[in-house]
N, C-alpha and C positions, 0 to 999 in steps of 0.2 A: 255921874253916878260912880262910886266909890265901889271897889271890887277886893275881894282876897288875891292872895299871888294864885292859890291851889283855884280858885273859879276863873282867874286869869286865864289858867293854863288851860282849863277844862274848857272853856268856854270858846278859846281863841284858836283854840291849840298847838299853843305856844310851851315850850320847854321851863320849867319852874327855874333850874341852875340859868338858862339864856337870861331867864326876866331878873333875878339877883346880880347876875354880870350885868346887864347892862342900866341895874340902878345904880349899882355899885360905882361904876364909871360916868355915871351922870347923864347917858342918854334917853334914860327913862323916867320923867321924875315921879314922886310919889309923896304920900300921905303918913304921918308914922302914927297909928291909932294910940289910945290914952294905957292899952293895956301892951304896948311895944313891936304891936304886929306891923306888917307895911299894908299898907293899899293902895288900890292905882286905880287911875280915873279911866274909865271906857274912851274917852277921847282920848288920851295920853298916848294908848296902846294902839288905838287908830292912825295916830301920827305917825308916831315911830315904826310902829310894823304894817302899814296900811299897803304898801306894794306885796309884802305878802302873807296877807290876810284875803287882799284880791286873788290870788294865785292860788290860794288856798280853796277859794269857792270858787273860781274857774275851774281847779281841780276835781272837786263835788260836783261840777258841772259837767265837766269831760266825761269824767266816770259812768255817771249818770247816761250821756247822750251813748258813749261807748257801748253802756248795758242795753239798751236798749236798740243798738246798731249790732251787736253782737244777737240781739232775738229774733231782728228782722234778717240776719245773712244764715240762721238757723231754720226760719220759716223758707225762705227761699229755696236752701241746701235741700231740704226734706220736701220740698214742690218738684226740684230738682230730679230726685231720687225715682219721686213718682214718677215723672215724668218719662225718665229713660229705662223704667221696668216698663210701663207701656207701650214704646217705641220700641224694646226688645221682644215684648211678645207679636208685636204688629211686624217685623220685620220676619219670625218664626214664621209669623203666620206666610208673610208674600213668599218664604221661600218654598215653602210647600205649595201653593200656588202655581209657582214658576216650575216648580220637580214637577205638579202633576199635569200642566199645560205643554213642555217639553214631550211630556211620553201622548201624551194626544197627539204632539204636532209628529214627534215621529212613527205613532200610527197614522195619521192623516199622509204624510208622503212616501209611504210605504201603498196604502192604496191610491195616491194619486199619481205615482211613477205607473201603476199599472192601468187605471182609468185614461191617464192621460196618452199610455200607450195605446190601447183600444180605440182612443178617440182621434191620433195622428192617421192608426191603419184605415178606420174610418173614413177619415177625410181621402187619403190617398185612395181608396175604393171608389170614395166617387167623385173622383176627378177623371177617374178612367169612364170610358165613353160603356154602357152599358152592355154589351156583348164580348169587352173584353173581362168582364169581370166573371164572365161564366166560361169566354173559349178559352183554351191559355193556349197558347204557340207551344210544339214538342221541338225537344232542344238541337235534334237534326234541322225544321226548319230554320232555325234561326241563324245557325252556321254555317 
């Protein structure tokens, strides 16, 4: 299939002045139509520029896989985002947790330093034998 240089270029896209240089020099050959114009065969162009024409739609390729890698590190980014505004409210939340169980604990051993004193005297009460817990020795006897 016979082509124009302007569909060459469009189609391949390939530079109009590259495709003249390089009929001009004989690496490309061509067709010269009845009314003076050139045209080039779809195979010709394949030949000649076929490593990159490949490169070309590897690149349409790339781009492509890239756009589409750049949607998924956006969806990720924004899972992301959510993610550590809920672990920053969940972390608010435990430190108030932790502030308001701290003032319990230091209520709770505020009355347990004195419960727990009550319950030492206790013990020590009755360990003493029941009569010394009501006589008590005067301080002349005992010296």
């Amino acid at each position: 299939m016979e082509i124009s240089i302007t569909q060459a270029s469009e189609t391949y896209g390939l530079n109009r002045t590259m495709l003249y240089r390089y009929m001009d020099n004989g690496t490309l050959s061509f067709t010269k139509l009845p009314n003076g114009k050139r045209a080039l065969n779809c195979g010709e162009i394949e030949r000649v520029f076929g490593e990159r024409l490949k490169s070309s739609k590897n690149d349409e390729t790339s781009q492509t896989v890239a756009l589409s890698n750049v949607q998924f590190l956006e969806s990720k980014v924004s899972l992301m985002e959510d993610t550590i505004k809920r672990l920053e409210k969940e972390n608010e939340r435990l430190q108030d947790d932790k502030q308001y169980l701290q003032v319990r604990l230091d209520a709770a051993e505020k009355r347990g330093d004195k419960t727990l004193y009550l319950l030492e005297y206790h013990q020590k009460q009755s360990q003493l034998p029941w009569w010394k817990s009501i006589w008590k020795p005067s301080v002349a006897a005992t010296a």
